[in-house]
SEPA-671750 format. One record per residue (C-alpha): x, y, z. Coordinates in steps of 0.1 Angstrom, whole numbers, padded with zeros to 4 digits. Layout:
<pts>
+-------+-------+-------+
!    xx !    yy !    zz !
+-------+-------+-------+
!     X !     Y !     Z !
...
+-------+-------+-------+
</pts>
This chain:
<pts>
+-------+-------+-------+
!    xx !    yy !    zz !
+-------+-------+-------+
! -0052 !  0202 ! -0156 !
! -0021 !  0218 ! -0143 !
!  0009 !  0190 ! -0135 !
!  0023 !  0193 ! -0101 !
!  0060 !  0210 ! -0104 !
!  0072 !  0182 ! -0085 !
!  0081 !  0153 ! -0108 !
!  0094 !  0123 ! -0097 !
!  0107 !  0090 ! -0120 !
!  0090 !  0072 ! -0096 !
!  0067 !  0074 ! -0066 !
!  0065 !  0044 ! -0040 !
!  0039 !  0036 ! -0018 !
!  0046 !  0020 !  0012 !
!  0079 !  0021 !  0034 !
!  0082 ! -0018 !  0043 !
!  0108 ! -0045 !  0025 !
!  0093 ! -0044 ! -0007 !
!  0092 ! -0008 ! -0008 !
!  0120 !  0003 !  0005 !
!  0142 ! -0023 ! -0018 !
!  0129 ! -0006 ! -0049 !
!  0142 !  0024 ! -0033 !
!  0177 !  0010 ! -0032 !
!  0173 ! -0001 ! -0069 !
!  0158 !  0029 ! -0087 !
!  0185 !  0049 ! -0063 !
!  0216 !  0026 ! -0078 !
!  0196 !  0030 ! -0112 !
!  0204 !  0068 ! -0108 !
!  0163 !  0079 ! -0109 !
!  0146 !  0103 ! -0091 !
!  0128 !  0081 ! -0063 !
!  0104 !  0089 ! -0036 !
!  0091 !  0066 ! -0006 !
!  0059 !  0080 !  0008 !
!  0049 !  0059 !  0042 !
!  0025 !  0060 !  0075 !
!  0047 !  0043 !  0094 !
!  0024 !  0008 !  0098 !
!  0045 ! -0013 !  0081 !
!  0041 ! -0051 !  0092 !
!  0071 ! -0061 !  0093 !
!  0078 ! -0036 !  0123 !
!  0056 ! -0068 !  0140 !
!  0087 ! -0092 !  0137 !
!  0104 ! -0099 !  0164 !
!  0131 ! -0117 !  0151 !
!  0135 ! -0131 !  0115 !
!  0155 ! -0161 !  0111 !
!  0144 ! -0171 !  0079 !
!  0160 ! -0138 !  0061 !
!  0190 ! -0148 !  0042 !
!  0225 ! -0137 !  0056 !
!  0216 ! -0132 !  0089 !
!  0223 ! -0163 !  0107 !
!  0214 ! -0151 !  0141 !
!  0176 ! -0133 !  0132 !
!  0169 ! -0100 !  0125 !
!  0144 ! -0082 !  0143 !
!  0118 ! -0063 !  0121 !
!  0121 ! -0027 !  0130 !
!  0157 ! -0032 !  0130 !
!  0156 ! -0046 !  0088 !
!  0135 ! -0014 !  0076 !
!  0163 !  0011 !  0096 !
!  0188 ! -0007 !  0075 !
!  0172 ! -0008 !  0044 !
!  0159 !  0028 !  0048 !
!  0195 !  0038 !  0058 !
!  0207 !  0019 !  0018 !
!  0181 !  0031 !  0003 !
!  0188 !  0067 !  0017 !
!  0228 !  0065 !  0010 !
!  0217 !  0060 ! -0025 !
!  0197 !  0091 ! -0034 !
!  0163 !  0083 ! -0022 !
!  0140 !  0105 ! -0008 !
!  0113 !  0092 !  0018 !
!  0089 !  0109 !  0037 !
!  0061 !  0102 !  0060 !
!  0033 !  0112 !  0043 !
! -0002 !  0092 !  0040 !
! -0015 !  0091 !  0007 !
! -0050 !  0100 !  0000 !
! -0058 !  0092 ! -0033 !
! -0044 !  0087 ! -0068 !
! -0058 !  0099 ! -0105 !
! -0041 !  0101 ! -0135 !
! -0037 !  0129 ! -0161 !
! -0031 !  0108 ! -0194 !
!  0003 !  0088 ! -0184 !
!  0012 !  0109 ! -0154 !
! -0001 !  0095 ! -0119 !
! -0015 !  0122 ! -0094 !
! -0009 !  0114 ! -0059 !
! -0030 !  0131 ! -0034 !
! -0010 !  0136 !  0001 !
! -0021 !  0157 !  0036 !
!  0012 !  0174 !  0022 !
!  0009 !  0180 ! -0010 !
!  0003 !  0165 ! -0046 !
!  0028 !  0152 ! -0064 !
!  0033 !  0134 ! -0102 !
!  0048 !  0106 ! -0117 !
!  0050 !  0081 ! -0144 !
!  0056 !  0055 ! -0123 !
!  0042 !  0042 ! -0090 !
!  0049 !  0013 ! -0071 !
!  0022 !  0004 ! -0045 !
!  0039 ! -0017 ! -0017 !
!  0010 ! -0012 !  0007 !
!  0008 ! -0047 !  0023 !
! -0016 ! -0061 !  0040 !
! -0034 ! -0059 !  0074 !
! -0032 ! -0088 !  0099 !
! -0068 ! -0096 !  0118 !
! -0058 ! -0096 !  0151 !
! -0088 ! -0110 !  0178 !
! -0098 ! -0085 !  0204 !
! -0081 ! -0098 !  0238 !
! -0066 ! -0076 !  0258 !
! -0024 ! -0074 !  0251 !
! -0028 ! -0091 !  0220 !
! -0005 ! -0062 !  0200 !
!  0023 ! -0069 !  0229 !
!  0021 ! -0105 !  0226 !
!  0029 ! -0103 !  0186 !
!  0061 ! -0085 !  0198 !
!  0071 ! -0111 !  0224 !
!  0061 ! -0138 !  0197 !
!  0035 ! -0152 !  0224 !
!  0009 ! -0146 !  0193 !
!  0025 ! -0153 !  0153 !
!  0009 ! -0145 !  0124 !
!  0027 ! -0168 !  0097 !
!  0041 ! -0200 !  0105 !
!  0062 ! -0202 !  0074 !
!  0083 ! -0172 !  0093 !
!  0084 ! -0192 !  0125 !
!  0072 ! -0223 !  0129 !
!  0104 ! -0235 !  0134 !
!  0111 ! -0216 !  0168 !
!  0080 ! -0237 !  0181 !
!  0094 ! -0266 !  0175 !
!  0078 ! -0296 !  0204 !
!  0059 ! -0269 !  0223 !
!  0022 ! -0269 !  0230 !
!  0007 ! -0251 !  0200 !
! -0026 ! -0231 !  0199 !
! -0043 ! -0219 !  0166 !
! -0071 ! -0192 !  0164 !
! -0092 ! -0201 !  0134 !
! -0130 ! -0196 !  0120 !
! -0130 ! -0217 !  0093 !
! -0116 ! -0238 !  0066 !
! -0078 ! -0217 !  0076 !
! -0077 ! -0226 !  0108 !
! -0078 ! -0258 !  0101 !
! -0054 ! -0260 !  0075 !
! -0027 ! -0239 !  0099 !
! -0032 ! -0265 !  0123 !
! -0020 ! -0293 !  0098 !
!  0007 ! -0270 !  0088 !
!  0019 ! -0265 !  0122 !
!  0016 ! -0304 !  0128 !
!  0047 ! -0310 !  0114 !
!  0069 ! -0287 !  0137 !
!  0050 ! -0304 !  0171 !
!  0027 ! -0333 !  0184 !
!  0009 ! -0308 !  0206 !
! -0012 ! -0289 !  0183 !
! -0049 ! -0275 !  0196 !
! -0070 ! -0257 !  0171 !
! -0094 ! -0234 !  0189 !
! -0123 ! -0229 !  0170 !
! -0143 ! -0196 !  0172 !
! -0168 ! -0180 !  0153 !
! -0199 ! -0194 !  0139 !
! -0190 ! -0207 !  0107 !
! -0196 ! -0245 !  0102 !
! -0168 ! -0264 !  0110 !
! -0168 ! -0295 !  0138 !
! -0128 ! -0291 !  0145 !
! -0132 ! -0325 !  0159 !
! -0139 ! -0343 !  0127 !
! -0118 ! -0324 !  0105 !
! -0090 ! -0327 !  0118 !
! -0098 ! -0362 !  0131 !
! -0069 ! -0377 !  0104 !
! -0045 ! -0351 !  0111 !
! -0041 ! -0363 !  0152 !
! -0047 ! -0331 !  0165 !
! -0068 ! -0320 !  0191 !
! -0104 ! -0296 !  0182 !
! -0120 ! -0275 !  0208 !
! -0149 ! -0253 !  0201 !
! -0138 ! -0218 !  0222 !
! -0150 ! -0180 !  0232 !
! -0119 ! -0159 !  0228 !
! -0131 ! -0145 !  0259 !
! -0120 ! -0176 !  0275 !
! -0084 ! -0169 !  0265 !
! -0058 ! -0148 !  0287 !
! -0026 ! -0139 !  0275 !
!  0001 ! -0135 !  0300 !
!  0038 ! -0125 !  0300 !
!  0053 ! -0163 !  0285 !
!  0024 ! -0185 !  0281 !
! -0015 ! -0180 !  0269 !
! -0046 ! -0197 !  0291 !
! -0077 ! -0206 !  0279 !
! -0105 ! -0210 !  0307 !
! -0135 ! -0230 !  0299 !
! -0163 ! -0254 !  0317 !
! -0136 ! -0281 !  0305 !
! -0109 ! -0266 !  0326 !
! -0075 ! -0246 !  0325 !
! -0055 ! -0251 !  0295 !
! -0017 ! -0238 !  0289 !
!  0002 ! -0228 !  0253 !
!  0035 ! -0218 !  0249 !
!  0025 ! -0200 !  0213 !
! -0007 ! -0189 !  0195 !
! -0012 ! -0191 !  0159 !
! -0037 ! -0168 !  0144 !
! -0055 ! -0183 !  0114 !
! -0079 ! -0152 !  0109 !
! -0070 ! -0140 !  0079 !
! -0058 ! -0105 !  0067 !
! -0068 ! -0074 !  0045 !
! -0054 ! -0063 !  0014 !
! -0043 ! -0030 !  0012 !
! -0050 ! -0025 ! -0020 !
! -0081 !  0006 ! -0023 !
! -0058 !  0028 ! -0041 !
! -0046 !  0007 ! -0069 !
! -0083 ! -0005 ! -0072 !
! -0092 !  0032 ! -0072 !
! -0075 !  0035 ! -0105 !
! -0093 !  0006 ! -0119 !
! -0061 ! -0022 ! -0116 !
! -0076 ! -0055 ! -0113 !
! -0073 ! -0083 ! -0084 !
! -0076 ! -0119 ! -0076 !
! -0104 ! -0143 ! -0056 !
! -0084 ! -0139 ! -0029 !
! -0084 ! -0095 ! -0031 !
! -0043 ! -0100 ! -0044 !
! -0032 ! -0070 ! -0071 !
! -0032 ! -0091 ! -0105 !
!  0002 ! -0084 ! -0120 !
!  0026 ! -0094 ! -0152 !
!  0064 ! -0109 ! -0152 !
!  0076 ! -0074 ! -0144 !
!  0051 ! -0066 ! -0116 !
!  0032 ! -0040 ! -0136 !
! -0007 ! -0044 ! -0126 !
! -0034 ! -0040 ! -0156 !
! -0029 ! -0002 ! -0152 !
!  0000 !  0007 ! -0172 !
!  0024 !  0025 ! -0150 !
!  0012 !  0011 ! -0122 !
!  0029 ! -0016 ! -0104 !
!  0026 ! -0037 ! -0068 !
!  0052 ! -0057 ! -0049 !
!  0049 ! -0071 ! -0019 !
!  0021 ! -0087 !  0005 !
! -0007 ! -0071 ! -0014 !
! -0001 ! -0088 ! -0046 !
! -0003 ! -0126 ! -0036 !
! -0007 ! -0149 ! -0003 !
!  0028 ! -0160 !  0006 !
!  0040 ! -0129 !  0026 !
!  0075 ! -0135 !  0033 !
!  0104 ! -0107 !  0030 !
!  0125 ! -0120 !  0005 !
!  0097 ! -0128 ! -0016 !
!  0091 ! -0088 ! -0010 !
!  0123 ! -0074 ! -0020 !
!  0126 ! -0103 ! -0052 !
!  0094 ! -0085 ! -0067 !
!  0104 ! -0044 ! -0057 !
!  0138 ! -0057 ! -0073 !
!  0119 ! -0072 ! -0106 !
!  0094 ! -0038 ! -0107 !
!  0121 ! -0015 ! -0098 !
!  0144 ! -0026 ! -0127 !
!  0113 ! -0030 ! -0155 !
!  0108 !  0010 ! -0144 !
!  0146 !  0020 ! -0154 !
!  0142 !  0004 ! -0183 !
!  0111 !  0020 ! -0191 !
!  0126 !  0053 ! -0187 !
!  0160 !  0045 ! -0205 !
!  0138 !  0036 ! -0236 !
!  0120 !  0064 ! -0233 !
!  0150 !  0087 ! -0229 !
+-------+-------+-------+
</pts>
């Protein structure tokens, strides 16, 4: 088949931390680099980051990607909002399929996170930017610190949130929904923290505080947790045959590559700790094993 005249040293796949910090790296490395994104990164869902090293005072998230975009940029990248539709390879040459285009590569770095499940109540997307609802107490937990804690959970995760999140307050509630078998009362009847069997129909989210309205009467949280899980955004590495987890992570090596050579992941999609820095550590690793590649092969 006929290449695409287009060539790059490397194609990236996904414009958040991880992706855009290979950017930087292949662009300091001198390669020919190209970010291709949608524009749903999740990190645009952080309100403030104070867990990101160097910046004592937090770091909001939309704020972080314009100044790693703006590095990655003053280094040579290229990156450009284009959705990718599929990938297939010609021998050891990656085909990626855009609305714009097709391009070619020996290299691509998927850095397509993952997507959060967010319940279906009305201002729920606005309540993640006010930090009303959080997604990963590891980021924040400790802004929460002694206030009155709710967690949405289904399952086994909920439960093991609420534990998490007992350590940071006394006033933990899990709010159980869904109709997997749990009894929140007894299992988290070690743990001193209180179990309530809910309809998230029952719960209101206002401007500083969520209310849930049962037949037990009004009850008042400064911050909901959401223990529902998230997707993997991993179809078009799997497309290409690159293996994952239990869990639906990208399986990788020490250098990030996945077990389609060429291919690599950083990132949220490739384990279950999704934190930043762990982001950019693993585009850093990947980026680097790529130059290297290349400089061998040169």
């Amino acid at each position: 088949m006929d290449r695409p005249a287009t060539a790059q040293d490397a194609l990236i796949i996904g414009a958040g931390p991880a992706g855009l910090t290979a950017a930087i790296y292949l662009g300091r490395f001198r390669r020919r680099c190209l970010v291709l994104e949608d524009g749903h990164s999740r990190a645009r869902w952080i309100p403030a980051s104070h867990n990101v090293p160097g910046f004592t005072a937090g770091i909001g998230g939309s704020e972080f990607l314009r100044a790693l975009k703006e590095q990655a940029l003053k280094y040579g990248a290229q990156i450009r909002n284009s959705r990718v539709s599929s990938i297939t390879k010609d021998g050891e040459i990656f085909i990626v399929h855009t609305a714009h285009g097709t391009l070619s590569s020996r290299y691509v770095l998927i850095a397509t996170g993952v997507r959060d499940h967010l319940p279906p109540i009305e201002g729920a997307s606005e309540a993640v930017l006010r930090s009303l609802l959080r997604c990963c107490p590891i980021c924040d937990a400790f802004e929460a610190i002694d206030k009155r804690i709710g967690v949405i959970g289904d399952g086994a995760l909920g439960v093991r949130e609420a534990e998490f999140l007992r350590h940071y307050s006394n006033r933990v509630t899990l709010l159980h929904i869904g109709a997997s078998i749990i009894d929140p009362t007894n299992a988290l009847s070690e743990s001193n923290i209180e179990g309530l069997s809910i309809k998230l129909s029952d719960l209101h989210i206002h401007q500083e505080r969520v209310t849930l309205c049962a037949a037990t009467g009004e009850r008042s949280f400064d911050v909901l947790y959401l223990a529902l899980g998230c997707s993997s955004q991993h179809a078009l590495a799997r497309s290409l045959g690159a293996g994952c987890d239990e869990q639906g992570a990208l399986v990788v090596n020490g250098h990030q590559e996945t077990t389609v050579p060429g291919l690599y992941a950083a990132g949220d999609v490739v384990r279950g700790l999704n934190q930043v820095v762990i982001a950019a550590a693993e585009s850093a690793i990947a980026a680097t094993d790529i130059h290297n590649k290349l400089r061998n092969a040169e």
